[in-house]
C-alpha positions as CSV (number, residue, x, y, z in Angstrom):
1,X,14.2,-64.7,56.9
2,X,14.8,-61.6,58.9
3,X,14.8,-58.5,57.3
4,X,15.5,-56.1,59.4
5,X,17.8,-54.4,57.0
6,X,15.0,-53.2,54.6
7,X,13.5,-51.7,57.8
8,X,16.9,-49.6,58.4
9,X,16.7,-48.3,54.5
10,X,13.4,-47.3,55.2
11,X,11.9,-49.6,52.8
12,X,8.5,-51.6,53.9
13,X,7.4,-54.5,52.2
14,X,4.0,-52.6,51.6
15,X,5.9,-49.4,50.0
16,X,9.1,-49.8,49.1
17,X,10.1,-48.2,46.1
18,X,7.0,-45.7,45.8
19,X,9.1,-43.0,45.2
20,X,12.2,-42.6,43.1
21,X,13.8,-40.1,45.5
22,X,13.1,-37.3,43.4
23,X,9.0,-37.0,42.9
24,X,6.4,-39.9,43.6
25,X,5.8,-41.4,40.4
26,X,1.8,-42.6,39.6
27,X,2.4,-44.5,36.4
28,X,0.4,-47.5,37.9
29,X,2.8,-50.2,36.3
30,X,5.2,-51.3,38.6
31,X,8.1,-53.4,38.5
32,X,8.0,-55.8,41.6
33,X,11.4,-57.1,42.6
34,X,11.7,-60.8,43.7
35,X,14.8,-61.8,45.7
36,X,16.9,-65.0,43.7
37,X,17.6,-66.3,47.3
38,X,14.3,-67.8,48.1
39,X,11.7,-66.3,45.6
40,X,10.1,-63.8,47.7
41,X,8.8,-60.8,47.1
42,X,10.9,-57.7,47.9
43,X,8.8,-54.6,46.9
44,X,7.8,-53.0,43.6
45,X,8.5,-49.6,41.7
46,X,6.8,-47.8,40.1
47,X,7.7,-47.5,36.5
48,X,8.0,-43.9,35.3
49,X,6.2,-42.4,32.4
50,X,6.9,-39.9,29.6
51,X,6.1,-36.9,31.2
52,X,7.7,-38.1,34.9
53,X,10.8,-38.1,32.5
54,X,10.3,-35.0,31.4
55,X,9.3,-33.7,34.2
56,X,12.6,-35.2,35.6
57,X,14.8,-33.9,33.2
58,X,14.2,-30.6,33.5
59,X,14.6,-30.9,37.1
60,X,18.0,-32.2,36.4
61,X,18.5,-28.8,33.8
62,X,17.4,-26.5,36.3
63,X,19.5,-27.8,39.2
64,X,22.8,-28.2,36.6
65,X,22.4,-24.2,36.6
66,X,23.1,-24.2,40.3
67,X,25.7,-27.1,40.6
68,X,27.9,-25.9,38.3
69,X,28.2,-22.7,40.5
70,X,29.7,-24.5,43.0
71,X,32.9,-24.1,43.6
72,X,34.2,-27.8,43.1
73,X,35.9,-28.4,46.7
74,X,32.4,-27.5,47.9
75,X,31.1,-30.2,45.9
76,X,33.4,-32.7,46.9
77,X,32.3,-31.9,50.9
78,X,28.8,-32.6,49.2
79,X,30.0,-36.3,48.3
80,X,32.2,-36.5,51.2
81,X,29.2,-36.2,53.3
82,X,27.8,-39.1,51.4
83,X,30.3,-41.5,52.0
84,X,30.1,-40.7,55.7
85,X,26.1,-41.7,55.1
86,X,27.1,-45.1,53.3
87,X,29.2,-45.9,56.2
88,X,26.3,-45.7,58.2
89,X,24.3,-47.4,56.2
90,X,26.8,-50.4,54.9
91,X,25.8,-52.9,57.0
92,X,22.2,-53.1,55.8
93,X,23.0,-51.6,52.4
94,X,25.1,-54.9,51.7
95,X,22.6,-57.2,52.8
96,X,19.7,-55.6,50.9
97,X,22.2,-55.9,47.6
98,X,22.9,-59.8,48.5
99,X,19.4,-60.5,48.9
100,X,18.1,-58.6,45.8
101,X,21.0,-59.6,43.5
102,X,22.1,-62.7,45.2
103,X,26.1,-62.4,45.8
104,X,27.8,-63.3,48.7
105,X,27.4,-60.9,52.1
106,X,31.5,-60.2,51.8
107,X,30.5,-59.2,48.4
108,X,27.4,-56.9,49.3
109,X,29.4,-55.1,51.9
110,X,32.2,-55.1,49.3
111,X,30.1,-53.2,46.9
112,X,29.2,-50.8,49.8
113,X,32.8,-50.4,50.2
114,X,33.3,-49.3,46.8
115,X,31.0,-46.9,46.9
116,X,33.0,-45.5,49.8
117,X,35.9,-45.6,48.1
118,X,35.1,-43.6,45.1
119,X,33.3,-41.2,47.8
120,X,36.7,-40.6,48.5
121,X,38.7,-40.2,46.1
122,X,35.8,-37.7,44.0
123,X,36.9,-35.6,47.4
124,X,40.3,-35.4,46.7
125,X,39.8,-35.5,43.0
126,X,37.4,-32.2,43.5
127,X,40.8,-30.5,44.4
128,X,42.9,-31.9,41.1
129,X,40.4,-31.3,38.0
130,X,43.6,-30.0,36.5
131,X,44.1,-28.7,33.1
132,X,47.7,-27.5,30.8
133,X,49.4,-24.6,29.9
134,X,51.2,-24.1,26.7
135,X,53.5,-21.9,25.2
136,X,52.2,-20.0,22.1
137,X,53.9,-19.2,18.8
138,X,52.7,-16.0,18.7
139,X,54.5,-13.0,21.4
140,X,52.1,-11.3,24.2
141,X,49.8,-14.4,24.0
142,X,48.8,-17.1,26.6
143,X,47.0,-20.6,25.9
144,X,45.9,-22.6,28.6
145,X,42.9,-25.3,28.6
146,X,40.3,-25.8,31.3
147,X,37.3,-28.6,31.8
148,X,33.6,-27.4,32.5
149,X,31.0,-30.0,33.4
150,X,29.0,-31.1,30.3
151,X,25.2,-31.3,32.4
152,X,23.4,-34.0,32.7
153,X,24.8,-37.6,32.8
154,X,22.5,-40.4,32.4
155,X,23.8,-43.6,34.0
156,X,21.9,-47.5,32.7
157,X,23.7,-49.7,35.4
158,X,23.3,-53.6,35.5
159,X,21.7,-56.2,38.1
160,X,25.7,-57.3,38.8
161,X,26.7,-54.2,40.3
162,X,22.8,-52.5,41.1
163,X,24.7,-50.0,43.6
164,X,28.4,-49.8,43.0
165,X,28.9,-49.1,38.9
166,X,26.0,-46.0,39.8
167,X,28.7,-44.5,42.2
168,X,31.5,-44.5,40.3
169,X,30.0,-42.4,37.4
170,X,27.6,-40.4,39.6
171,X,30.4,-39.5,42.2
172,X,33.1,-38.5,39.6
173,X,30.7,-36.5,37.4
174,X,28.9,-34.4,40.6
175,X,32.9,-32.9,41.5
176,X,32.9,-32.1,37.7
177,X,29.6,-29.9,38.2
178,X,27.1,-32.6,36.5
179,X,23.9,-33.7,37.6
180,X,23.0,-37.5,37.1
181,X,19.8,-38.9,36.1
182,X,20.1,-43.1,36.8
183,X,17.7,-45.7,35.7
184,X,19.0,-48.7,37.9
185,X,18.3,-52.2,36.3
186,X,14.8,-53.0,36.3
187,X,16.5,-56.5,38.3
188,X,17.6,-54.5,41.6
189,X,15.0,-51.8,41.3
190,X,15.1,-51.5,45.4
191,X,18.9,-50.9,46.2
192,X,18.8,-48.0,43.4
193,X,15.8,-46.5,46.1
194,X,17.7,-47.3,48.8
195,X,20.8,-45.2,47.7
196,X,18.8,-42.1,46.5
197,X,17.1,-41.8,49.7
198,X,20.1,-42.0,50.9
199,X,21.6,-39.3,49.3
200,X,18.9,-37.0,48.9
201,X,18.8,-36.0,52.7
202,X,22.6,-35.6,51.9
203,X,21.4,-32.9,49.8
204,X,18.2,-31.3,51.8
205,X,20.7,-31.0,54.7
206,X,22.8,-29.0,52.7
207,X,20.6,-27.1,50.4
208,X,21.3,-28.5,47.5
209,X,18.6,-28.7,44.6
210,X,17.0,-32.3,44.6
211,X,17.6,-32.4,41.0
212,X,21.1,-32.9,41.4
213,X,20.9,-37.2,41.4
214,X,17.8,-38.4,40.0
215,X,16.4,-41.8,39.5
216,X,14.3,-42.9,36.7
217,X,12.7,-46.9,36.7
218,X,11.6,-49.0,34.0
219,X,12.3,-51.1,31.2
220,X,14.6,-50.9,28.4
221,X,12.0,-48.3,27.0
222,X,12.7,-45.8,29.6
223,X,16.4,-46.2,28.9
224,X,15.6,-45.5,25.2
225,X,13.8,-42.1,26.4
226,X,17.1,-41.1,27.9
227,X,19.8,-42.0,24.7
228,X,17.5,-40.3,22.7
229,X,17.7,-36.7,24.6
230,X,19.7,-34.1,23.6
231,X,19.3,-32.9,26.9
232,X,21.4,-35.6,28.0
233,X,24.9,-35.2,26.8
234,X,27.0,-38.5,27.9
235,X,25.3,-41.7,28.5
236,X,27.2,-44.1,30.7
237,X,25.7,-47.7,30.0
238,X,26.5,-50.7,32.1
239,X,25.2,-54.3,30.4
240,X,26.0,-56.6,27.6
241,X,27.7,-55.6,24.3
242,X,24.0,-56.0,22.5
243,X,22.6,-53.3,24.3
244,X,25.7,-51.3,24.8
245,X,25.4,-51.4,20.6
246,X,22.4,-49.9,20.3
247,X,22.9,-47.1,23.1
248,X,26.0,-46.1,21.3
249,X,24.7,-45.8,17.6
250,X,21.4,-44.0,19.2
251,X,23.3,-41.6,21.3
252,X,26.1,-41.2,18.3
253,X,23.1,-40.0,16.1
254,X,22.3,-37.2,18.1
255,X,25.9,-36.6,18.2
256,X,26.3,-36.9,22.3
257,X,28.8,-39.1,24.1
258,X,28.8,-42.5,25.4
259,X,31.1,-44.3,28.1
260,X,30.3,-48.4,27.6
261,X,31.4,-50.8,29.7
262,X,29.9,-54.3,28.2
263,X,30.6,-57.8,28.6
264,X,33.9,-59.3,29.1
265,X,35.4,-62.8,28.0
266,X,38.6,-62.5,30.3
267,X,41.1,-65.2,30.0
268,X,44.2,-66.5,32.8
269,X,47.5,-67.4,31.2
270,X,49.1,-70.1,33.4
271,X,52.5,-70.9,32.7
272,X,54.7,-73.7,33.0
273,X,56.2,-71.8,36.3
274,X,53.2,-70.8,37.8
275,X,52.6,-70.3,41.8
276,X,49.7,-73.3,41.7
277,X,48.9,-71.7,45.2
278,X,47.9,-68.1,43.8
279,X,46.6,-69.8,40.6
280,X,44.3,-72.0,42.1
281,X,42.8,-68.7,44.7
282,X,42.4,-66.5,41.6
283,X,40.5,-69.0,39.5
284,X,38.3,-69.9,41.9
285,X,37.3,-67.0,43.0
286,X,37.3,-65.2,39.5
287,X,34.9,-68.2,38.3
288,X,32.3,-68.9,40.8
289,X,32.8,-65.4,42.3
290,X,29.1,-63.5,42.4
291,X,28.0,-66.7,40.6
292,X,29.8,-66.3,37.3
293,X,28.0,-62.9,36.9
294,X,31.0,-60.3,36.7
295,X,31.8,-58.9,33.7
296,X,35.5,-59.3,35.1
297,X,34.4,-63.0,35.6
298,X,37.4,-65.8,34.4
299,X,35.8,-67.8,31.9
300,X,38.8,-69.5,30.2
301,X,41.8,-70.8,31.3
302,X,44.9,-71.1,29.1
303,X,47.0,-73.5,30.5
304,X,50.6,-74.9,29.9
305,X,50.6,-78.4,28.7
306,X,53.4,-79.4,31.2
307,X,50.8,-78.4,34.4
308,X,47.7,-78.9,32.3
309,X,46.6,-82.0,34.5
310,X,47.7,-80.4,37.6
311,X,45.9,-77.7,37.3
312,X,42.5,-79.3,36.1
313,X,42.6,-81.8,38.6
314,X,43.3,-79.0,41.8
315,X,40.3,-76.9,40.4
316,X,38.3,-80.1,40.3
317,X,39.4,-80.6,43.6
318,X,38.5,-77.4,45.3
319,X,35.1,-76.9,43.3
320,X,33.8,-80.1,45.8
321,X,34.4,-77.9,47.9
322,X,32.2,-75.0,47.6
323,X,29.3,-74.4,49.4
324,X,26.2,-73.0,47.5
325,X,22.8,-71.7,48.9
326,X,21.7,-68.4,50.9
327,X,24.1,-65.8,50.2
328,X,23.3,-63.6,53.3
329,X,24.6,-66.8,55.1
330,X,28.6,-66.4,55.6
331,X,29.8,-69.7,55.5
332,X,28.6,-69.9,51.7
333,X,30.7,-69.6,48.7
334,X,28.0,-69.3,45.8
335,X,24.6,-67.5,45.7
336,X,21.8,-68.0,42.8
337,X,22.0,-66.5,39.4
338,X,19.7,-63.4,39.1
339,X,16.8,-65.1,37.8
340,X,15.3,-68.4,36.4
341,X,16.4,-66.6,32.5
342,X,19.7,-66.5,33.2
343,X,19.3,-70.4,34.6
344,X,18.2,-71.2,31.0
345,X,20.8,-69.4,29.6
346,X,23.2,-71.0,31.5
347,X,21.5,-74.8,30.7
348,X,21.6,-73.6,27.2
349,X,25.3,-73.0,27.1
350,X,26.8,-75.8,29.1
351,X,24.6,-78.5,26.1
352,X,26.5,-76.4,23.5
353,X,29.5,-77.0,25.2
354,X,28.6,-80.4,24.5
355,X,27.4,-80.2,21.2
356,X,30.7,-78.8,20.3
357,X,33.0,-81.8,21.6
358,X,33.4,-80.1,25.0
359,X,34.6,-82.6,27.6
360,X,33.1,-81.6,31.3
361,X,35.8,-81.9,34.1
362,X,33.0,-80.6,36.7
363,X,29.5,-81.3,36.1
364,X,26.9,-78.5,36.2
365,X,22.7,-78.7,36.7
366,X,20.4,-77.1,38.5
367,X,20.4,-77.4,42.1
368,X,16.6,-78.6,43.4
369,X,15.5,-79.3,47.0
370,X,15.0,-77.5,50.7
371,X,17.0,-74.2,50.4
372,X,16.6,-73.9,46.3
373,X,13.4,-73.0,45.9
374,X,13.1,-70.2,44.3
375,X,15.0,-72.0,40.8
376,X,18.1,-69.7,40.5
377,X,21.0,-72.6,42.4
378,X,23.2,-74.2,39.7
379,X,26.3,-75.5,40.2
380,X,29.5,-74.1,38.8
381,X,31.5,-76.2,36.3
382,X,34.8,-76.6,34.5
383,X,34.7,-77.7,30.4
384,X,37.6,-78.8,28.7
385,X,37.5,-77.1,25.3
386,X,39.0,-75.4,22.4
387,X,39.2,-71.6,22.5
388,X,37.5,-71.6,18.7
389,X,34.3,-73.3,19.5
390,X,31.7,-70.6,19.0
391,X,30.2,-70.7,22.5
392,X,33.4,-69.9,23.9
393,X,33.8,-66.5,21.8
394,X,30.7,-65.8,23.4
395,X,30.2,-64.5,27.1
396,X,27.7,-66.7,29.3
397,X,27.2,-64.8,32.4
398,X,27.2,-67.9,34.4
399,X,29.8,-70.1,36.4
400,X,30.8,-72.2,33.4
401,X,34.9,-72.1,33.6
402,X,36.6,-73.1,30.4
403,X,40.2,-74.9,30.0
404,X,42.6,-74.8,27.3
405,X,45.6,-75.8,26.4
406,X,49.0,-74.4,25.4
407,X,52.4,-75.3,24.5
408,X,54.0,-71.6,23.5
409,X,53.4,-68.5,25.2
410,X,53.0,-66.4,22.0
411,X,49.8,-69.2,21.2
412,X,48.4,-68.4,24.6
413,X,48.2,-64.8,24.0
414,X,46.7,-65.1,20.8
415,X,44.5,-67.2,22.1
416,X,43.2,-64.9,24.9
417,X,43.4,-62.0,22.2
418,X,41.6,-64.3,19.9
419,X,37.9,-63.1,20.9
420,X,35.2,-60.3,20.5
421,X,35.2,-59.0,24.1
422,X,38.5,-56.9,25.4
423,X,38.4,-56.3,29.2
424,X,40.5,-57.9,32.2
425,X,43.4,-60.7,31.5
426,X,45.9,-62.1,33.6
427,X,49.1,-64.1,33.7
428,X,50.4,-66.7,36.1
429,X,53.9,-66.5,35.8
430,X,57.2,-66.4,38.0
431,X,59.1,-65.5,34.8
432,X,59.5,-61.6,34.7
433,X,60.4,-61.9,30.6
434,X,56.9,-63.9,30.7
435,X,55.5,-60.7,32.4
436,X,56.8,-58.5,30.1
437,X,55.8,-60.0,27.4
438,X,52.3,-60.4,28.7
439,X,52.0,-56.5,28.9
440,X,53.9,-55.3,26.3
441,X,51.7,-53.7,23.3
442,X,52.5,-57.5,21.5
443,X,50.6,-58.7,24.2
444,X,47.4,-58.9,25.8
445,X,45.1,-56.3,24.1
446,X,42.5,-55.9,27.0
447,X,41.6,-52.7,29.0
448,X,43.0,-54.5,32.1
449,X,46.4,-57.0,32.1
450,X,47.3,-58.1,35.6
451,X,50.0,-60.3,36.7
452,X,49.6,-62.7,39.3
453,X,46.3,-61.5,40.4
454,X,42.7,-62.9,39.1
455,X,40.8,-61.0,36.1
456,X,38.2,-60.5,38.5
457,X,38.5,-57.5,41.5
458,X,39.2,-54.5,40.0
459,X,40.6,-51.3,42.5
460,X,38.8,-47.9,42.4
461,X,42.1,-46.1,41.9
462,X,42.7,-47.3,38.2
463,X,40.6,-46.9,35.0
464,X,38.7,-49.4,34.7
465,X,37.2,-50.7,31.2
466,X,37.7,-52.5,28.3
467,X,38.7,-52.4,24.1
468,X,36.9,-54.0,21.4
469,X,33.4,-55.4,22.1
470,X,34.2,-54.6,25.5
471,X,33.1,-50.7,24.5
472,X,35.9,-48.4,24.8
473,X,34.9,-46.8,28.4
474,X,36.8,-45.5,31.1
475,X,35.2,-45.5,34.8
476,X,36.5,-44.9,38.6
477,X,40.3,-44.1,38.7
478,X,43.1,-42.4,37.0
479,X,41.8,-39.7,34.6
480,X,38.7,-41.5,33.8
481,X,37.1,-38.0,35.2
482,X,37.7,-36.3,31.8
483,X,35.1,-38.4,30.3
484,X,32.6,-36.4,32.3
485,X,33.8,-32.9,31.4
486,X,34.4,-30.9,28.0
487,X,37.4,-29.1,27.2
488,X,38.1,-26.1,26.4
489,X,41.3,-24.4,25.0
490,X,41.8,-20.6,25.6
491,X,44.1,-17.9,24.6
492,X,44.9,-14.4,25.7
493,X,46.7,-11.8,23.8
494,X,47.9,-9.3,26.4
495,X,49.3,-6.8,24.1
496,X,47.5,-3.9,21.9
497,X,48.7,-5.6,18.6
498,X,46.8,-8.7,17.1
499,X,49.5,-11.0,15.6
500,X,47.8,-14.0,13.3
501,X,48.6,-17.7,13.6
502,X,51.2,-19.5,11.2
503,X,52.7,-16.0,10.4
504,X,50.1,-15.0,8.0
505,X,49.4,-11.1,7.3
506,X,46.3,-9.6,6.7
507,X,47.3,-5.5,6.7
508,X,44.9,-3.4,5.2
């Protein structure tokens, strides 16, 4: 395979990842990165020690000192300059995500483009950090609040989304006036490289400390270094809701801040009126869509007993039709899962299915032979089930679709409110009462509702995150940039009198 694009990122076979970006790190444990496409061997990291943390962090101190000086439009030229780099780079940066993760090329270069986008908007946002101005009981006095940038913000991102999920906390919180510290998944150690060199000679050519976006690699023990440091006041952590559990009671103990975005159990609601053509795209896509391993994934459909059949059979239908194997080839649909773990997880699942009573619509397995090698091709599937068998409360972050069905619109809801997880839902509907109902606060209780769109495919320019196991986080959009500042209320008393609050007297 030709792979010229880990040339372009300046990343050799025989070095890549020997430097995080920041320091060279000498640990002598490395974390070697195979590519899920065809099993070879990327490049390895080295994994960094105590006292490269350490070292790191106070980097990341000493440069905070400086950032937050800067005056936050000049910060914003500072990212806007990097989203000029990505464009440059989005070509190769795309491919080298698709061949270390293993999605699609559209949906490499779409993660790229992400990254772009939130480049751009954290430049207009850098112009907006807005705060209020109130009126206060007391005359001669003025209260107003403002934001200040908390310091360091370390950022645990996941294999799914090794480049883009980075970008949108690291983007937002460097406009604020934080520095970032970001220990990429030990999965897709090499595009975490990739987008700190990258970056850094955004900041040489500028002048900007180094310590401003820092990487850190390893295991889940170097994550551990970072939720347990005081010196690191919000911890944005990307992964399932068992790790996003621990992060948060660790940080919680120290009293800092976390922002979770975990796993996700999204449900469509098809109704009896449903557009089959704009069902049948959003399914699809939303269930075999970067293999099943979105957290925004659709893994149940809740369908209306009057289309039930109609429905099944069409996503039978079109599943013959997708074409798995090389993802860096276009005419593709599916890539591998991430590794041959997630393979027996998703083996695993699909016989409990079947323990359960689950009927299977669309057969999965593994797929074997000239193109498979490296172990990580499976095929998606479609289950016919019942929303309370205990593997489908859970989230398998594979392409195992689920269908259900439903006669009454208030059962379908409860049924897609009726799990742990809490993040994107949808409705199929041409029924605007239907539509309403669906997003009403009797409705669906996720972080994201859609209507007539897929769970999966989230835009930059809304918050984007998810209630109950889901974690409670805000990212990207809307005024998700608060989460990265702390606020601060102030009042003036411009007269030569000091009037008390609530009218209480204290004359002496």
């Amino acid at each position: 395979m030709n792979r010229d694009f880990l040339e372009k990122l300046g990343l050799k076979k025989e070095n890549a990842g020997t430097s995080t970006g920041l320091q060279s790190t000498s640990s002598g444990e490395y974390i070697e990165s195979f590519s899920p496409v065809d099993g070879q061997f990327i490049g390895s990291v080295s994994k960094t020690t105590r006292e490269e943390y350490e070292a790191t962090i106070e980097k990341a101190k000493e440069a905070f000192k400086i950032w937050r000086t800067f005056p936050a439009p000049k910060r914003g030229e500072i990212v806007r300059q990097y989203g000029n780099e990505l464009r440059k780079y989005k070509e190769p940066l795309g491919q080298l995500v698709s061949y270390e993760m293993g999605k699609s090329l559209q949906e490499g270069w779409g993660e790229v483009q992400e990254m772009i986008d939130i480049c751009d908007f954290s430049v207009g946002l850098s112009r907006q950090l807005y705060g209020l101005t109130m009126h206060s009981e007391r005359p001669g006095h003025r209260m107003y609040e403002q934001w200040h940038p908390l310091g360091i913000v370390g950022i645990i991102s996941a294999f799914n989304f090794p480049v883009a999920v980075w970008s949108w906390n690291s983007m937002i919180a460097l406009v604020c006036g934080d520095v970032s510290v970001w220990k990429p998944s030990e999965k897709t150690p090499l595009c975490g490289v990739a987008c700190q060199n990258i970056f850094q000679k955004v900041l040489k050519d500028n002048n900007v400390p180094e310590g401003v976006s820092c990487m850190i690699n390893g295991d889940y023990h170097v994550g551990e270094m970072m939720t347990k440091d005081k010196n690191v006041p919000l911890v944005s952590a990307t992964g399932s809701t068992r790790m996003g559990k621990i992060v948060g009671q660790t940080v919680a103990a120290r009293m800092g801040k976390s922002l979770l975005e975990l796993g996700g159990n999204n449900a469509i609601i098809i109704t009896e009126n449903a557009n089959l053509n704009i069902v049948l795209t959003g399914a699809l896509f939303g269930a075999v869509g970067t293999c099943g391993q979105r957290c925004t994934t659709t893994r149940r459909l809740i369908i209306h007993e009057s289309i039930y059949d109609k429905v099944r059979d069409g996503l039978a239908k079109a599943y013959t039709q997708l074409r798995i194997g090389d993802p860096l080839d276009q005419n593709n649909h599916v890539g591998p899962l991430i590794d041959t773990d997630s393979v027996k997880n998703y083996l695993d699942s699909i016989e409990k299915v079947k323990e359960e009573g689950g009927n299977f619509v669309v057969d999965g397995g593994v797929l074997e032979g000239k193109g498979y090698e490296s172990g990580c091709y499976v095929k998606p599937c479609i289950a016919e089930v019942k929303n309370e068998y205990e593997i489908v409360q859970h989230e398998t972050f594979a392409p195992i679709l689920y269908l259900i069905k439903y006669s009454d619109l208030g059962e379908a809801i409860e049924m897609q409110n009726d799990v742990p997880q809490g993040l994107s839902s949808a409705i199929m509907t041409s029924d605007l009462l239907q539509a309403e109902k669906f997003l009403s606060s009797s409705g669906s209780d996720c972080g994201i509702a859609n209507v007539n769109i897929g769970t999966s495919g989230a835009e930059i320019g809304g918050a984007f995150g998810g209630e109950k196991e889901t974690g409670g986080g805000r990212e990207s959009g809307s005024d998700a940039w608060k989460a990265y500042m702390r606020r601060q209320t102030n009042t003036i008393n411009y007269t030569t009198e000091l009037p008390l609050a609530q009218g209480i007297k204290f004359d002496l």
